[in-house]
ROFILO-308367 format. One record per residue (C-alpha): residue in three letters; y, x, z. Coordinates in pm, whole numbers, padded with zeros to 5 digits, always signed. Layout:
BEGIN
ALAYXZ;...
This chain:
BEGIN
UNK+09565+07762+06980;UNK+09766+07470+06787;UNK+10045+07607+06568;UNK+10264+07313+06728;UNK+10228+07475+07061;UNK+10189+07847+06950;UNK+10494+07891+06738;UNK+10763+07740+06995;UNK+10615+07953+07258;UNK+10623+08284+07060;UNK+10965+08221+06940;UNK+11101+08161+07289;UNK+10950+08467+07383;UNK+11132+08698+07098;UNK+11437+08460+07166;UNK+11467+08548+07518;UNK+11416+08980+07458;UNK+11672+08944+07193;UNK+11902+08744+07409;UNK+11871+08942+07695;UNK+11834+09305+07566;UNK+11521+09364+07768;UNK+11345+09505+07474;UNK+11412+09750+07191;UNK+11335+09637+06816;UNK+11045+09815+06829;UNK+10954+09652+07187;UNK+11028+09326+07010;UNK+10824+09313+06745;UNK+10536+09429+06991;UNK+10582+09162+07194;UNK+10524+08957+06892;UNK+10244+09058+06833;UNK+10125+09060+07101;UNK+10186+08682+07081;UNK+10059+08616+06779;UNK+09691+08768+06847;UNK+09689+08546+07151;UNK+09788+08250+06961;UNK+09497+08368+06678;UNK+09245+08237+06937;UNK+09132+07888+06888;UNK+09165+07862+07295;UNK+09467+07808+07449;UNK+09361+08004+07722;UNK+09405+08372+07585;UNK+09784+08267+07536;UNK+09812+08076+07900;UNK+09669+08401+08054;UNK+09871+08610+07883;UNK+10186+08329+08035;UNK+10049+08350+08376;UNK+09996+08721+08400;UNK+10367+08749+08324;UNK+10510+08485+08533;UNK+10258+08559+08866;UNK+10436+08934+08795;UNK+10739+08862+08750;UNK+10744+08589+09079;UNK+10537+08766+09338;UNK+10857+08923+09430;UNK+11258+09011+09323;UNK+11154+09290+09145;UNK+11205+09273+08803;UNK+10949+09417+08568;UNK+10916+09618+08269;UNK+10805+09425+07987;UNK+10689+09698+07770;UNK+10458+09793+08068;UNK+10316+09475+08038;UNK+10249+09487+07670;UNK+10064+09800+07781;UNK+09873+09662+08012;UNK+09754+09291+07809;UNK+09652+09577+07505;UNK+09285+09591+07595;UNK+09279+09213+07608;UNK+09407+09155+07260;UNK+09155+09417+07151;UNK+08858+09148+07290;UNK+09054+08846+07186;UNK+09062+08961+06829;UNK+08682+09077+06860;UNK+08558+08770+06977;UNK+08814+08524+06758;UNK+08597+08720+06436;UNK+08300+08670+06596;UNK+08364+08268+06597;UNK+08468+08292+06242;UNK+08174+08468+06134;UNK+07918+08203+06341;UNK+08137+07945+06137;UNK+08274+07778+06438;UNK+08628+07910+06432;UNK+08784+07542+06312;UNK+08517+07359+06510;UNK+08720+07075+06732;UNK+08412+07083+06975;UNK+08372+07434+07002;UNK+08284+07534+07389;UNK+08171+07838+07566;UNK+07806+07858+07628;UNK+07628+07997+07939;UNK+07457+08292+07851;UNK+07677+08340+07517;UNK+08007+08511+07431;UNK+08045+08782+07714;UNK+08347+08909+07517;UNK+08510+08628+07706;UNK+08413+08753+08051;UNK+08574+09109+07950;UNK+08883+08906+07817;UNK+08938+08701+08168;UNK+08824+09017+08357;UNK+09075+09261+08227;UNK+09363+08967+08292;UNK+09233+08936+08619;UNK+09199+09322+08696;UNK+09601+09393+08565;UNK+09725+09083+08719;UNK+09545+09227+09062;UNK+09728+09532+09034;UNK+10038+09383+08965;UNK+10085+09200+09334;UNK+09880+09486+09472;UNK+10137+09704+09369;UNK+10445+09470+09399;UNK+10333+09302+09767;UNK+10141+09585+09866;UNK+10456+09804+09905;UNK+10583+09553+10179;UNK+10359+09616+10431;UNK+10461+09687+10717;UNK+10229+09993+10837;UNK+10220+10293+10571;UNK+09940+10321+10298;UNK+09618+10493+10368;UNK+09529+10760+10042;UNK+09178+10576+09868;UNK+09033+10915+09830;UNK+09116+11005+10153;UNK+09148+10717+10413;UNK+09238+10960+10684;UNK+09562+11057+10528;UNK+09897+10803+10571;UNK+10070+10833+10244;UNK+10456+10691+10194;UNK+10484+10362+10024;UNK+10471+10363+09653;UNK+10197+10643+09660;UNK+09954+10645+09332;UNK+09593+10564+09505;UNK+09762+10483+09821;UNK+09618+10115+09964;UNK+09664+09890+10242;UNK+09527+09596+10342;UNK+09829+09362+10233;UNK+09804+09533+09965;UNK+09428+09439+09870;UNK+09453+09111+10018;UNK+09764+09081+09709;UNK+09523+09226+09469;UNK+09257+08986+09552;UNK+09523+08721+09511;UNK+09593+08820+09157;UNK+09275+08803+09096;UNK+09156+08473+09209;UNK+09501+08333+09015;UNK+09322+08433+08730;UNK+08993+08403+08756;UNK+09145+07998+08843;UNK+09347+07966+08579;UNK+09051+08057+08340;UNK+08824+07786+08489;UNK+09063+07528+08435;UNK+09106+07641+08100;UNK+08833+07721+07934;UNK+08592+07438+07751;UNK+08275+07531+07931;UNK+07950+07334+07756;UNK+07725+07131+07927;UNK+07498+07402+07988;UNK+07687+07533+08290;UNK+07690+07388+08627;UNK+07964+07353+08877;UNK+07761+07653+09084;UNK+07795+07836+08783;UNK+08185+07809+08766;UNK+08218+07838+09106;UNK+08012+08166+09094;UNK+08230+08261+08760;UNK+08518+08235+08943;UNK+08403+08451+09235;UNK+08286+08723+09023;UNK+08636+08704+08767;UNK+08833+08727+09103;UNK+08616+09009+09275;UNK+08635+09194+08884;UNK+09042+09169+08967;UNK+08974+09353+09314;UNK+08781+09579+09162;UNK+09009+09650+08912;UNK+09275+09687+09185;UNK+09086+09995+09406;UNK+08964+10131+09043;UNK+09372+10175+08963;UNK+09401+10334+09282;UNK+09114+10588+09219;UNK+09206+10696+08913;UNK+09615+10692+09010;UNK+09507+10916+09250;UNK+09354+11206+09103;UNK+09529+11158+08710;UNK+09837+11096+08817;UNK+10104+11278+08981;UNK+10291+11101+09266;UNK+10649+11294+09294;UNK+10812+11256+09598;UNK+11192+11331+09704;UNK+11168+11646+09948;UNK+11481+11525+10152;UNK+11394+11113+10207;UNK+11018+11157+10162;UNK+11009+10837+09923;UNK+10796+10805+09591;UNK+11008+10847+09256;UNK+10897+10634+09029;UNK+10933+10657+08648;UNK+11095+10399+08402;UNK+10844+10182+08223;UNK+10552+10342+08378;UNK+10669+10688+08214;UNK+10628+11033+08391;UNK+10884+11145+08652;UNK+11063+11463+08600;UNK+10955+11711+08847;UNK+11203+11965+08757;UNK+11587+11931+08684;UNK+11658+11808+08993;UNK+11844+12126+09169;UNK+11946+11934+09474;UNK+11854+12061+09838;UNK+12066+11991+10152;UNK+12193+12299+10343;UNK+12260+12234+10735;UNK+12680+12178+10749;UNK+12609+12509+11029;UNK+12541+12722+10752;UNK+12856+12576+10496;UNK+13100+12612+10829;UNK+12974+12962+10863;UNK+13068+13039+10532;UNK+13376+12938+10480;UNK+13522+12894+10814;UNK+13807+12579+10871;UNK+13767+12288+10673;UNK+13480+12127+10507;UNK+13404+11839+10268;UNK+13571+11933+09944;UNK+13781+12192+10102;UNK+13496+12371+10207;UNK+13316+12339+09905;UNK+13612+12540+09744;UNK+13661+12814+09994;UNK+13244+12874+09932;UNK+13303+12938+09593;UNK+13600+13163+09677;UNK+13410+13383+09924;UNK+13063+13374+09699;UNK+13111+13374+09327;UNK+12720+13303+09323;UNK+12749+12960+09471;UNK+12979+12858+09191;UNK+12660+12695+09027;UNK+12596+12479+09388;UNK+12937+12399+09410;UNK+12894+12221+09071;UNK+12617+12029+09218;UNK+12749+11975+09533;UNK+13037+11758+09346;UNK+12798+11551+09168;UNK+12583+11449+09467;UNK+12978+11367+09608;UNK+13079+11215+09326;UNK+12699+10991+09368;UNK+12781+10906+09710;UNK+12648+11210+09916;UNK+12866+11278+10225;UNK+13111+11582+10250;UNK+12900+11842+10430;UNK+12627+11799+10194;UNK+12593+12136+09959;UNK+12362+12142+09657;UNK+12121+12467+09629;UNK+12031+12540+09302;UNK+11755+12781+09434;UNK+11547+12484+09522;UNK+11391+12180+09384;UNK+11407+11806+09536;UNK+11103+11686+09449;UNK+10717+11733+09460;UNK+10366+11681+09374;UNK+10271+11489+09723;UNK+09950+11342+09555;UNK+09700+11371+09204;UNK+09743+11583+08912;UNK+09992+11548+08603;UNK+09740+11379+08372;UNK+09831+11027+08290;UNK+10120+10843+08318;UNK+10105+10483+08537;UNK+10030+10312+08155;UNK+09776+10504+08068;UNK+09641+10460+08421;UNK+09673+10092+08407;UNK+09488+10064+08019;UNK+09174+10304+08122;UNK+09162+10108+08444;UNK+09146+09759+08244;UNK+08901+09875+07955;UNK+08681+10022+08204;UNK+08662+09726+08426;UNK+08614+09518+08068;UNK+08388+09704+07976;UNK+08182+09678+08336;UNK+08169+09328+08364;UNK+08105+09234+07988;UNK+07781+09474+08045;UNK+07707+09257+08389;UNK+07710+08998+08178;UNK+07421+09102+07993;UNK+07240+09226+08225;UNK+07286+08879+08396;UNK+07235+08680+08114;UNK+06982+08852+07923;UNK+07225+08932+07587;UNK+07191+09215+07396;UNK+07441+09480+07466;UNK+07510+09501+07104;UNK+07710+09132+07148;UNK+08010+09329+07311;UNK+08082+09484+06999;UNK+08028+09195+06702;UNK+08118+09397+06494;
């Protein structure tokens, strides 16, 4: 990528974290480089992927996104990028002005394209998929209706959005990428299908593995999905809150309720001294009067997977192994020696 067009693009970038806060130091200087490996290729299309992931995230709906989740996600394809940038220098055609992609060469570039495609997929999957309408189906289990927000659960919005992503992609790439004579527009045509399906793919893959890696946590008393910051773990414990019926307060402590109540429990039990702490809190968040805090149960749950992996992880084993997959279709496709994944 020309410096004249890299270094005003990375700076805005750092500019705009700094500015707005949305990044530690250490998130910061990530994101830089980040940057900077995309801008190492001679393509411009590494960096414009890495632009359009982020802005077909950040548009498909109000929510706004983590950035260092996205960082995590665009890891496997800097990983490639650098791979196959030192592969062009070593063939001597890193500088080359000419320099196009070859049908039949360079499948580091299909697992480059294929990994944006598979996060970008999951992305609006995710993001679009959780306003649907009708509940999500579990992957592993199509039988059972999961609540929105469910790791592994899917919908059809929600692949329709995936396929989406994908095809954005798997677009942009075309457009993008100096293809040599050698291919035919049935050959892009059929690149593009198969970058686009590789984002579906990618899509169902992160539900599979969500699903049985990862722990989805619900809230026992509005049965919605809790969702960690940044893709981090959700604290299953800690969370002493449980709504007793107002019957069983009233019974208690006779007249009153609401904060009067709350006081005459403690009078008449000592032992609920602890819930009347938490009782005030959930008040003092906006619970209504009658609502008690028990500190003899938890409020949420392990609905669905297992306490493996957090969403990150999730999302980078999901794009290395889809990466991985097509790069070796690639071969198989175009005759190559597996060894040309790894030019190492």
């Amino acid at each position: 990528m020309k410096p004249v067009i890299a270094v005003p693009a990375i700076a805005a970038l750092v500019l705009r974290a700094w500015s707005r806060k949305s990044l530690t130091p250490v998130g910061i200087l990530t994101a830089f480089i980040t940057a900077v490996v995309h801008a190492i290729h001679p393509w411009s299309v590494c960096f414009a992927l890495l632009a359009v992931f982020f802005l077909a995230g950040t548009s498909a709906t109000k929510v706004k996104h983590d950035i260092k989740a996205k960082l995590t996600q665009s890891a496997n394809a800097s990983i490639l990028i650098l791979l196959h940038a030192w592969q062009l220098y070593k063939e001597g055609t890193y500088a080359k002005d000419d320099l196009c992609w070859r049908r039949g060469s360079d499948v580091l570039v299909v697992g480059i394209v294929a990994n944006y495609a598979a996060t970008c997929a999951d992305t609006l999957s995710s993001e679009l998929g959780i306003l649907s309408r009708s509940n999500p189906r579990l992957v592993t289990a199509p039988w059972r209706v999961v609540p929105p927000g469910t790791n592994g659960g899917v919908s059809v919005a929600g692949l329709s959005a995936g396929l989406l992503g994908g095809f954005i992609i798997a677009i942009a790439s075309t457009l993008l990428i100096p293809f040599c004579d050698n291919w035919t527009l049935g050959d892009k045509v059929n690149y593009t299908l198969a970058m686009a399906l590789a984002g579906l793919g990618g899509s169902i893959l992160d539900s599979v593995l969500g699903a049985v890696l990862q722990a989805s946590v619900i809230d026992v008393h509005s049965g919605k999905v809790v969702e960690g910051a940044g893709g981090r773990k959700v604290l299953l414990h800690g969370h002493p809150m449980h709504f007793k019926p107002a019957a069983e307060l009233r019974s208690k402590v006779g007249p009153g309720e609401g904060k009067d109540g709350i006081a005459k429990t403690s009078a008449v039990d000592p032992s609920l001294d602890e819930s009347v702490k938490v009782t005030r809190t959930m008040q003092k968040a906006g619970a209504s009067g009658t609502a008690v805090g028990d500190p003899q149960h938890e409020s949420r749950k392990v609905a669905v997977g297992n306490d493996i992996l957090d969403n990150n992880a999730v999302n980078f084993l999901m794009a290395a192994m889809v990466s991985v997959a097509s790069m070796v279709g690639a071969c198989l496709i175009w005759d190559v020696p597996f060894s040309s994944i790894l030019p190492i």
